[in-house]
C-alpha positions in Angstrom: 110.4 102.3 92.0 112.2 99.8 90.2 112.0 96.3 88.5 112.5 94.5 92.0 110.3 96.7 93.6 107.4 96.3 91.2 107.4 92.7 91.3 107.2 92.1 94.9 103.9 94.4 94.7 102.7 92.0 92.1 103.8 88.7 94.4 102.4 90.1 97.5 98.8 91.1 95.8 98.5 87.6 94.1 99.6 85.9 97.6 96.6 87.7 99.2 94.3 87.7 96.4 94.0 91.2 96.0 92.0 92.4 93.0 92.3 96.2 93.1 95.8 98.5 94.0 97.1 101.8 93.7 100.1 103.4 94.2 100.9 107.1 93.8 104.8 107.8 94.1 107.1 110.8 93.2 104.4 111.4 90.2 104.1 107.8 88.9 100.9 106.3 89.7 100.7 102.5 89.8 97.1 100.8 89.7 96.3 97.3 89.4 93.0 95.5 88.6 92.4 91.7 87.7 89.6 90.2 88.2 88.9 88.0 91.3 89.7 84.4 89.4 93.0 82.9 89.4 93.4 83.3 85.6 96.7 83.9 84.9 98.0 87.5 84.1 98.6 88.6 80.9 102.6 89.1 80.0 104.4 90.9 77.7 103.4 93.6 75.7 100.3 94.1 77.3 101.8 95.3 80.2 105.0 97.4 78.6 103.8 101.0 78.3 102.6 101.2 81.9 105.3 99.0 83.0 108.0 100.6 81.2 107.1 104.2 82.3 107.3 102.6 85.8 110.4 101.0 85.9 112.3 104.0 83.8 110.7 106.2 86.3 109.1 108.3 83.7 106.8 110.9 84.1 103.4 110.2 84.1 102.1 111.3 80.6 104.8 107.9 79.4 101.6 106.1 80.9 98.3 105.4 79.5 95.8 108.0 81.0 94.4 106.1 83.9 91.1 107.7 85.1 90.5 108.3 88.9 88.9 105.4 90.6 86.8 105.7 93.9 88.1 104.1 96.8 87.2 100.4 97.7 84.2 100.3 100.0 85.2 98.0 102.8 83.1 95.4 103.0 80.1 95.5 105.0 77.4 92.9 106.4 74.7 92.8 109.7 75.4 91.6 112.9 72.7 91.6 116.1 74.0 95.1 117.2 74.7 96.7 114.2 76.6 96.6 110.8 80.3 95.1 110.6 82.6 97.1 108.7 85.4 94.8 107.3 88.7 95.4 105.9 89.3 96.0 102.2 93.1 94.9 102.6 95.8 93.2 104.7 97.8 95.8 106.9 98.1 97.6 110.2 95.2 99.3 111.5 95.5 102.4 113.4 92.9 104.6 115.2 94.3 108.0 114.5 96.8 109.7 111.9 99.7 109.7 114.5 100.4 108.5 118.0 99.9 111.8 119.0 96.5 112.8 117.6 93.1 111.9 118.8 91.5 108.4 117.5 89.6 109.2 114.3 86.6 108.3 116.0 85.2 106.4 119.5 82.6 103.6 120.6 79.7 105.6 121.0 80.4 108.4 118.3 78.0 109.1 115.7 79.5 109.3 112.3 78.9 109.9 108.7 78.6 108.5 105.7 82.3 109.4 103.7 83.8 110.0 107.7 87.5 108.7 108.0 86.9 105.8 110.7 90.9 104.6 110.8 94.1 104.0 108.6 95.7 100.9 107.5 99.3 100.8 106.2 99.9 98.2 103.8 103.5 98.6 102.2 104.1 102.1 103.7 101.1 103.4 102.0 98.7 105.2 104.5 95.1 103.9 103.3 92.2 106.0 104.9 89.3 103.9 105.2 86.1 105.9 105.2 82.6 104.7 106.8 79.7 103.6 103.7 76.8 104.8 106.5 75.9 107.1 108.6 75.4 105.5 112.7 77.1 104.6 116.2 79.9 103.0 116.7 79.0 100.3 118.9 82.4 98.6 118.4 86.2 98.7 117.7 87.5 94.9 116.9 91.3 95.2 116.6 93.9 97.2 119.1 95.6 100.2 117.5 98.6 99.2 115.8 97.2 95.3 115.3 98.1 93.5 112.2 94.6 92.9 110.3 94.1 91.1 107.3 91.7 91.0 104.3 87.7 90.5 105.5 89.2 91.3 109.2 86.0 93.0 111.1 86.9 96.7 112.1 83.7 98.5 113.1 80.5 97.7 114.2 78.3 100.7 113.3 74.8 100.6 114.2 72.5 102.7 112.0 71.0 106.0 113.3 
């Protein structure tokens, strides 16, 4: 990853308003939070050990220790026939892990609360999202393959 590389990450996450990242590359991990206002960014030296271990390409211990952070639950919120799972970022949703394997899961199949429900690639990174309840899918909103962006409905799950 270099200088170019890093700052189009930065332009495209401030372009969608995206308040949470990460990035795990040939041992570098990359992970951005800011806070959902449109203060700016702090600059300079702020930024330079994280940056700098980047950019050189350094391994990771050049970094400050960054602790593991839990995925970002997509959000969530009622409809008439069930609850509307939403996506947590812009991308391209797909229903299984290739073209070749079976969807991740079906209308009318019951799933679990942690249970991979599809994948959406955003910047070549493969982001599992994962249902927050346990019910029946009632619906799938978007075609395999179809661009979706941020707040985009997903799922309807009804609760079981």
């Amino acid at each position: 990853m270099d200088l170019s590389d890093l700052k189009e990450i930065l332009r495209i996450l401030e372009e969608q308003d995206i308040t949470e990242f990460e990035l795990e590359q040939d041992g570098v991990k990359l992970r951005v939070c800011r806070s959902s206002s449109r203060a700016p960014a702090p600059a300079g030296p702020a930024l330079s050990p994280l940056a700098a271990g980047v950019i050189a390409g350094g391994p990771p211990a050049a970094a400050p220790p960054v602790a593991p952070a839990p995925a970002a639950a997509p959000p969530i919120d009622a409809e008439a026939d069930g609850t509307v799972v939403r996506s947590p970022i812009v991308g391209t949703f797909y229903r299984s892990p290739d073209p070749n394997s079976p969807a991740f899961v079906s209308v009318g199949d019951v799933v679990k609360v942690g249970q991979v429900l599809c994948i959406i690639e955003a910047m070549k990174l493969m982001n599992e999202i994962e249902s927050e309840m346990a019910g029946e899918v009632t619906r799938i909103h978007p075609e395999n393959g179809q661009p979706v962006q941020y707040g985009d409905p997903l799922f309807t799950i009804r609760k079981g």
